[in-house]
N, C-alpha and C positions, 0 to 999 in steps of 0.2 A: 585420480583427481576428477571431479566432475565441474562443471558450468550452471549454476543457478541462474533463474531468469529470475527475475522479481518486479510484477508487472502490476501497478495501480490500478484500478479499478478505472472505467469508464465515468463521464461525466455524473456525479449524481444529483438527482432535483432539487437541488436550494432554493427556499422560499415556500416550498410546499407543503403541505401537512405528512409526506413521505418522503423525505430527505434521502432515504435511504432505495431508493426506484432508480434505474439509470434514468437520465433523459432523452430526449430522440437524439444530441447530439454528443451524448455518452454511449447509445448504442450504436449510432455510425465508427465512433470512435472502435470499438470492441470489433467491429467486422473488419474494417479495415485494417486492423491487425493480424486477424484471422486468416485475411485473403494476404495478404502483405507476405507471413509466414509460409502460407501454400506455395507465393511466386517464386520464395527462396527455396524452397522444398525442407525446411526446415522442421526435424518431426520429434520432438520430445520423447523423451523413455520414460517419464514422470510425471504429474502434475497435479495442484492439489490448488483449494480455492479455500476462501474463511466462509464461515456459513451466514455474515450478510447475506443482503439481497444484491446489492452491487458488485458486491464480488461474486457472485453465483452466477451472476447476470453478463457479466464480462467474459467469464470463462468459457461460460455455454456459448456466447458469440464466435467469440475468436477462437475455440475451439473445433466448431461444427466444421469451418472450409480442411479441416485437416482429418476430419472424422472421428476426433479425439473429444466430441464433447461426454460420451456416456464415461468414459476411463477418468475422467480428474473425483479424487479425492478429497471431501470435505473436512477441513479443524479449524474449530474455533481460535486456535495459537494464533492464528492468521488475521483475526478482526482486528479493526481498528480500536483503540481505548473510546469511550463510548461520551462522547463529544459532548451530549446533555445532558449530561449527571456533571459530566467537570464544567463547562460553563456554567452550570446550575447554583457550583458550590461556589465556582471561583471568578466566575468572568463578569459580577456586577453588574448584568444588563447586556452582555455582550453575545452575541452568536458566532460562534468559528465556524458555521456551515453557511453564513453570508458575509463573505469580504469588503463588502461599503462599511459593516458594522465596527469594523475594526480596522487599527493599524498594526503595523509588524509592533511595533513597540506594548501594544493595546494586548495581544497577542501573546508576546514574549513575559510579561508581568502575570498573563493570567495563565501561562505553565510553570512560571516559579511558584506561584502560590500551591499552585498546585503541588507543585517537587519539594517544597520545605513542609508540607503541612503531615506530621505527624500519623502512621495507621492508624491509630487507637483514635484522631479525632476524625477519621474520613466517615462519610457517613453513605447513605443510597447506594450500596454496590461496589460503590467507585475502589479501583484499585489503587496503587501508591502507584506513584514515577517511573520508582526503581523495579516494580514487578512489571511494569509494562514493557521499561527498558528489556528487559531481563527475557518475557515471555516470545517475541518473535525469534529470536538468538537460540532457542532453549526448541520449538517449535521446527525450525529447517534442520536444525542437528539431527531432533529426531526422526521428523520422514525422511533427511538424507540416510539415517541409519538402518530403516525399514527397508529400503530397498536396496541395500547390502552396500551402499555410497557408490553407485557406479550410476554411470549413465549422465543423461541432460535433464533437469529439474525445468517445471513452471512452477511458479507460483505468482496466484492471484491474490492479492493483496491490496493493502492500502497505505497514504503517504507516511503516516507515523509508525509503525511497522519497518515500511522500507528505510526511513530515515535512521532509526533505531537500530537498523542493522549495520546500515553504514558506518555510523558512528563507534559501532561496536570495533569492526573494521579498521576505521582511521582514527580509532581515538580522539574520535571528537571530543570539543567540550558542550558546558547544557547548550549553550545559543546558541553555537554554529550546528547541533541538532535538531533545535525548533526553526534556524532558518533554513535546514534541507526538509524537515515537513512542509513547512512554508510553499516552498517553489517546488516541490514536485509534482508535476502535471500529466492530466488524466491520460490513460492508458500507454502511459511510459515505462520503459525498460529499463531496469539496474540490472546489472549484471557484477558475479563474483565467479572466480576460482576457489576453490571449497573443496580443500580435502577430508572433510567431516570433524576438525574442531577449529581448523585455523583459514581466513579467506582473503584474499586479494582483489580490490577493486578493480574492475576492467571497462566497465560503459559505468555513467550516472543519467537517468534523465531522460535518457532520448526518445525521441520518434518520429522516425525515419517513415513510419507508414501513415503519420499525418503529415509531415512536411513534403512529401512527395507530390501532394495534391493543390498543395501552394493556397490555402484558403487558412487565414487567418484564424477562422471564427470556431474553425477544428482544436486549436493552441488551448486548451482550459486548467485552470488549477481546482478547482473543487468537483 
């Protein structure tokens, strides 16, 4: 049995013309993880990162205080669904990478459209629901399998990714899947028990190495 980490990515620059750049209080977030990790003496046998920049960028972070940033392995498995092609098609005006622009409900309408709309009419790249569901589940199996399933997993990742696992998990349904993408916040830790096809929820959420520091302004969702 091994222990997956499955860690969000740090704050990324919403509003920007590179959404996809940590920002300064996505890369504090990413250290302090890093150092957070070192205090526990806590040392990974694994870890891999999606080949964003935000999640590259978190990894290198939090990984450097443990001298594990050259070792983490890069898959795309691990990206997020690519947020401006599906707003593009489905969100009417709406941006998922800025939160005033929307509501959960605003939100939740423009992943259904998403989830009923046909492959054959998807157009720009964009994948289906069910392969995205499908591609983070498919992605830990197999670097859990690459390293013979033994050991402590990282994985850097992102909130739809990690919520997609979950759900994988607990049998979520669609909405209580879009409200765990929803609320999960930057550089937070899920964790599972994962004997290489079947897993057990054990943390959702947390972080323990921003709340330690008791500053509100560290707490971020996007």
């Amino acid at each position: 049995m091994s222990m997956l980490y499955l860690v969000r990515h740090g704050q990324a620059s919403a509003g920007t013309h590179n959404y996809d750049r940590l920002s300064p209080v996505g890369q504090r977030q990413s250290q302090l993880l890093g150092q957070w990790w070192a205090d526990q003496g806590f040392t990974p046998h694994h870890t891999s990162h999606g080949s964003l920049e935000r999640q590259r960028d978190t990894a290198r972070l939090a990984l450097t205080p443990l001298s594990l940033a050259s070792e983490s392995t890069e898959h795309s498995g691990l990206n997020e669904y690519d947020h401006r092609i599906i707003d593009a098609l489905f969100g009417g005006g709406i941006e998922s990478d800025n939160p005033e622009s929307m509501t959960f409900a605003d939100y939740v309408g423009l992943m259904q459209r998403w989830r009923d709309t046909p492959v054959n009419d998807l157009s720009d790249g964009a994948e289906t629901w069910a392969t995205f569901m499908q591609r983070g589940w498919q992605t830990v199996q197999s670097l859990h399998a690459q390293s013979d399933g033994q050991g402590t997993h990282v994985f850097f990742t992102s909130g739809g990714v990690i919520a997609t696992l979950v759900a994988t998990v607990l049998d979520l349904d669609f909405e209580h899947t879009i409200d765990a993408i929803w609320r999960i916040r930057n550089s937070s830790i899920t964790t599972l028990h994962f004997d290489g096809n079947h897993a057990r929820l054990v943390d959702f959420n947390t972080v323990p190495h921003l709340q330690m520091h008791h500053d509100p302004s560290l707490i971020t969702l996007i």
